[in-house]
N, C-alpha and C positions, 0 to 999 in steps of 0.2 A: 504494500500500500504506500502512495507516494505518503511525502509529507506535505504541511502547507503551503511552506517555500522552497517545496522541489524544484530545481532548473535558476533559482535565484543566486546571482553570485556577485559577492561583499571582498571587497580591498577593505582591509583592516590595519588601519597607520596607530591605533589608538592604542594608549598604555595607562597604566597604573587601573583605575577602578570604571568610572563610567566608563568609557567608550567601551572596554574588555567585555562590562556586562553584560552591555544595549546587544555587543554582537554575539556574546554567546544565549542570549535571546533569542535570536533570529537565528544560531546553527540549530538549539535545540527544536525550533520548529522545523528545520531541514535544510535551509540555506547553506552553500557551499561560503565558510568564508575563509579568504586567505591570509593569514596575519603577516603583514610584512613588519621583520625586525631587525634593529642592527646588528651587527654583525656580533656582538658580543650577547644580545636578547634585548629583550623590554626593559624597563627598569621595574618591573612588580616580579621578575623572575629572584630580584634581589631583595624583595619585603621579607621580615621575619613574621611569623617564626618557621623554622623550617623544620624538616622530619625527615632524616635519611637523606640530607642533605637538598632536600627541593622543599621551594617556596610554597606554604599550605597557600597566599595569598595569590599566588600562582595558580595553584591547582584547581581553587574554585571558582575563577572566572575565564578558563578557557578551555574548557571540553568542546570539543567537538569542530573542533578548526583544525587549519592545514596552516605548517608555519615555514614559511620561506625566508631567509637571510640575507640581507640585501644593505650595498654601502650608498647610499640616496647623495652622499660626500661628491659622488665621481658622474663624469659625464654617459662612463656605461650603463651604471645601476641607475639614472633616471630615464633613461631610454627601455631600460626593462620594466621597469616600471611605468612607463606608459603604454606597452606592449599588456601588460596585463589587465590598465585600465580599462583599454579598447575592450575584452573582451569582459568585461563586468558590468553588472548594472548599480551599483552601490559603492562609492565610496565613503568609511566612517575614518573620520579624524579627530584628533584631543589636543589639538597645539592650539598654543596662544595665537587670535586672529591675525594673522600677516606671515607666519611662520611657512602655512603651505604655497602662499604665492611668492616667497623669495627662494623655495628652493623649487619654483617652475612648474606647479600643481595649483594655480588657482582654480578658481570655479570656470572663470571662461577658457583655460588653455585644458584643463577638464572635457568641457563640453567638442574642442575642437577635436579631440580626440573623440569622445563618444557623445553623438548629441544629445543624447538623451540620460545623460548619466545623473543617478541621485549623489547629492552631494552631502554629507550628514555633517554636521559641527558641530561639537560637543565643545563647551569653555565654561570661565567661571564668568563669564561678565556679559559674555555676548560678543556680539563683528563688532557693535558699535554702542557709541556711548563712551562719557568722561573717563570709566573703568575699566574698557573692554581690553586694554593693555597690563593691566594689573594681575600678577599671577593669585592663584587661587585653588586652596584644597577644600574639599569638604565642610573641614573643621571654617573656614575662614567663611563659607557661607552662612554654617549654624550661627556664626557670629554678627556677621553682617546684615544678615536675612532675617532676624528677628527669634530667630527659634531660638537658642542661649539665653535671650532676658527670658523669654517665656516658660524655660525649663526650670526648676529646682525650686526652693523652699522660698517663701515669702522673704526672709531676713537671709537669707542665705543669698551666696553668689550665684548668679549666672553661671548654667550648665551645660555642658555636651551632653546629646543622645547618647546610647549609649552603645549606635552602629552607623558606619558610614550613611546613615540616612538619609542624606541629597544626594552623593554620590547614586546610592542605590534607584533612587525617585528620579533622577535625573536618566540614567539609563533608561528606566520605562518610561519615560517620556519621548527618549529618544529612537524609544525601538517602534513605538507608536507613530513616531513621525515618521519614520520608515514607511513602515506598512502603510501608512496615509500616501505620502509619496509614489510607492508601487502600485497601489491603485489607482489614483490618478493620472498617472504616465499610462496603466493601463488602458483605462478609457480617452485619453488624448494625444499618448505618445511622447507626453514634454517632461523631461525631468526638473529637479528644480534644488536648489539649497535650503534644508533643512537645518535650521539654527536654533539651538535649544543650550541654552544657559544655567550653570548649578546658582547662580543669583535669583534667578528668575522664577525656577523651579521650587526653592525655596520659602521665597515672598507668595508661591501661590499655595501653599500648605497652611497658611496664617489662619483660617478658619476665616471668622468673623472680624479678627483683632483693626486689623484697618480701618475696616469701616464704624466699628466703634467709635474708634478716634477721631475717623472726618465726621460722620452723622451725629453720633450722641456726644462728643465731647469729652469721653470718658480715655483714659489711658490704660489699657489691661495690666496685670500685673501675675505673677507666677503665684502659683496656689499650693505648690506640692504636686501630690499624689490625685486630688482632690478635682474633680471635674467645677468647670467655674457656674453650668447653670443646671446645677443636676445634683439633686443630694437625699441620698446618700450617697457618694460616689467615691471609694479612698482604699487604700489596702490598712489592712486592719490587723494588729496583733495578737493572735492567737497563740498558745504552751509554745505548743515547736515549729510557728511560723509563721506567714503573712495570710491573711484567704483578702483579696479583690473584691468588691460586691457592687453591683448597681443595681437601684430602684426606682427607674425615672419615673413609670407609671404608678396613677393610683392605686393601680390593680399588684402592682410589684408590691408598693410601699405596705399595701395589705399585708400582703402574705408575709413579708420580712414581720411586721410586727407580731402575725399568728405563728413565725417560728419563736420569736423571743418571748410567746407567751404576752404581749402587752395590746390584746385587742381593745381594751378601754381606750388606748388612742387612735384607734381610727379614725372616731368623730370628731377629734380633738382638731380646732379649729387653726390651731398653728402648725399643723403640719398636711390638711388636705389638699391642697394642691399643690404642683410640683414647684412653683416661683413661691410657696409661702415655705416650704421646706427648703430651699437655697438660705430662704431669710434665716431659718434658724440650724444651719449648716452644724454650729458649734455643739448646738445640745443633740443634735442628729449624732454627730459625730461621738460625742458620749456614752448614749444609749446604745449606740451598736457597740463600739468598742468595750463597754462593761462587760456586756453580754457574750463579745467575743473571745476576750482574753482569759476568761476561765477554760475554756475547749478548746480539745483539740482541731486541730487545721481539718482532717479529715471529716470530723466528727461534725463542724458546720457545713462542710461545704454537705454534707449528704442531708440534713437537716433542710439546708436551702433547696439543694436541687428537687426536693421532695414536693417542695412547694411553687418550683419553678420561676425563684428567686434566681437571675441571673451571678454569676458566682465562679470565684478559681482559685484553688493555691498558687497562689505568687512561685513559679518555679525557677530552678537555677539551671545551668545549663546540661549536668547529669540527669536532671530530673525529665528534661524536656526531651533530649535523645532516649532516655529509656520511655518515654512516652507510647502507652500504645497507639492513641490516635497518632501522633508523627509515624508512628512505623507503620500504621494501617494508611497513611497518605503517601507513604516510599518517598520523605522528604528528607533519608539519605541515602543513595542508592552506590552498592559494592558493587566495584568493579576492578578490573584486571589492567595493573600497569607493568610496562615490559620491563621496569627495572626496580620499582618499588612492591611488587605481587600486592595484594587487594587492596584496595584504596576507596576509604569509602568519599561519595561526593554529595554535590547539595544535590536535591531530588527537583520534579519540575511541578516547580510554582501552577501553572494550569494546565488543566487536566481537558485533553479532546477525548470526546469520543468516539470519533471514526479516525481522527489523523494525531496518534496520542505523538507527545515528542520522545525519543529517546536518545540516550547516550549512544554514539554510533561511535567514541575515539572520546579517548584520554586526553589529558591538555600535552601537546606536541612538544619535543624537544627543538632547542633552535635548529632552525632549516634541514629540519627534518625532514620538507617536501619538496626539496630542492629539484630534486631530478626529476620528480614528477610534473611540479605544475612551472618551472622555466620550461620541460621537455615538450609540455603541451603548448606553449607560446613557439615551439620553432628552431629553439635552441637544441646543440647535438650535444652530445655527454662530452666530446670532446671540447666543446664550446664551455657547457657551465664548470668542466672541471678546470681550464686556462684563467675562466672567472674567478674561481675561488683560491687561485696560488695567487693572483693580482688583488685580493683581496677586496672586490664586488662582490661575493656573496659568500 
């Protein structure tokens, strides 16, 4: 059975996190892509931590690609590299904006080559605007983008998530713009440049917080654990651990109080609907937590579930791998590498049912596909192997 993006084929210039992810998105749906890297690898081949000497940061953002080695420095290695272009429909890139048209890879010498070629740009700031030359990781957008104040304790400082989560958001954004772009070239034939910013990406996570500020006047502020219009909503101290709980409905907030035994408040006037319960957040917060911190972790959450009180223990990350829903979802899936033996990976985020994605290859050792996919542009073994003693690939 094909896959989705069977017949699709992705040049892959992109390193460290987004660009890697967006395109092992698009392999895991069936896309052919090829990572072009320097001669030495990526720079995430060099991320710690490492395990039998390869990058783990490596290993889960590039399954299922072909990795060719190429010196983009020399006038040979950019002429092969437009030989490949030609034959692609996608190109993803993560350089700061100006980088690909000084080494002779804009959008329009791009197009000269394949008219119709998508052009993906992954940055921290964007092509354009006062910032779009400013370097940028992840971490620099949670900071910039608002998510950092909006994270951690009231009196406390401004926080990191606690995973690359623009980097990560940003990729699916960018894999989306893909598939947008491939259909629309479908139906008209035209490619186009797709520009998608971990700045950008991040400011559109904001919830409501913006418009707060322009419309009502108000400046949001960070709550904890604590949902800001929704309460009870907070992880809670339980013997040996945290249980999570939300009650936004009336009909929740029922049941939570027929678990604690205190249905004399249901009618109780300061807490029937869900903005007079915001209001008294604090004494919410009380009554649950009394109630929770005599009992075990388990022992509520099956108390709540019972009553179909929304509800989790707070887990750590053994907890969540020995999960059986995670292992009934195959969100890590063991697999066979030729020089590490089983290796377990990240599993696939969505699930098809007629065209499911799978692991078809391990994340590639540098120009590992050397002879195959220069061989498919033209080149003879004796050609890519003069290459690689002149040190083009």
């Amino acid at each position: 059975m094909d896959s989705i993006l069977s017949g699709v084929k992705i040049v892959d210039l992109s390193r460290f996190i987004a660009g890697p992810y967006c395109t092992q998105l698009l392999a895991d749906m069936g896309a052919e892509v090829i990572k072009v890297e320097p001669l030495d690898g990526e720079h995430g081949r060099r991320e710690s931590p490492f395990w039998q000497g390869e990058s783990l940061y490596y290993l889960i953002f590039n399954r299922n690609k072909k990795s060719v080695s190429l010196n983009l420095r020399t006038p040979e290695g950019k002429e092969i590299l437009a030989r490949l272009v030609q034959r692609c429909d996608v190109v993803v890139e993560n350089f700061r904006p100006g980088v690909l048209e000084r080494i002779g890879f804009g959008y329009e010498r791009l197009k000269a080559l394949r008219s119709d070629i998508i052009l993906v740009s992954i940055s921290g700031f964007g092509q354009e605007g006062p910032y779009a030359q400013k370097p940028c990781f992840d971490f620099i957008a949670q900071a910039m983008g608002g998510l950092m104040h909006m994270t951690g304790w009231p009196d406390g400082p401004p926080t990191l998530v606690g995973t690359f989560i623009v980097d990560y958001t940003t990729a699916v954004h960018a894999a989306l713009g893909t598939l947008g772009a491939l259909y629309h070239r479908q139906a008209t034939g035209e490619g186009q440049v797709v520009d998608v910013a971990l700045f950008d990406v991040v400011t559109s996570l904001l919830r409501t917080y913006p418009l707060e500020y322009l419309l009502l006047n108000q400046e949001p502020a960070r709550v904890g654990n604590r949902e800001r219009f929704c309460s009870p909503a907070n992880a809670y101290p339980a013997r040996d651990g945290y249980v999570f709980l939300v009650a936004t409905t009336n009909g929740q907030w029922n049941n939570l109080l027929r678990a604690m035994q205190r249905e004399e408040l249901i009618d109780d006037p300061r807490f029937n609907t869900p903005m007079a319960r915001v209001q008294q957040r604090e004494v919410i917060d009380s009554l649950v937590g009394d109630w929770i911190k005599e009992q075990s972790v388990a022992e509520v959450v099956r108390i709540l579930e019972e009553l179909s009180v929304p509800c989790t223990p707070v887990l750590d990350i053994p907890q969540v791998v020995r999960h059986p829903q995670f292992q009934a979802r195959q969100m890590l899936i063991e697999v066979e590498h030729p020089r590490l033996g089983k290796v377990p990976l990240p599993g696939m985020p969505i699930k098809f049912s007629r065209t499911p994605g799978t692991i078809r290859s391990v994340p590639p050792a540098i120009g590992e596909h050397n002879q195959e996919v220069y061989g498919g542009l033209g080149y003879s073994e004796e050609e890519i192997a003069a290459f690689q003693r002149r040190g083009i690939v």
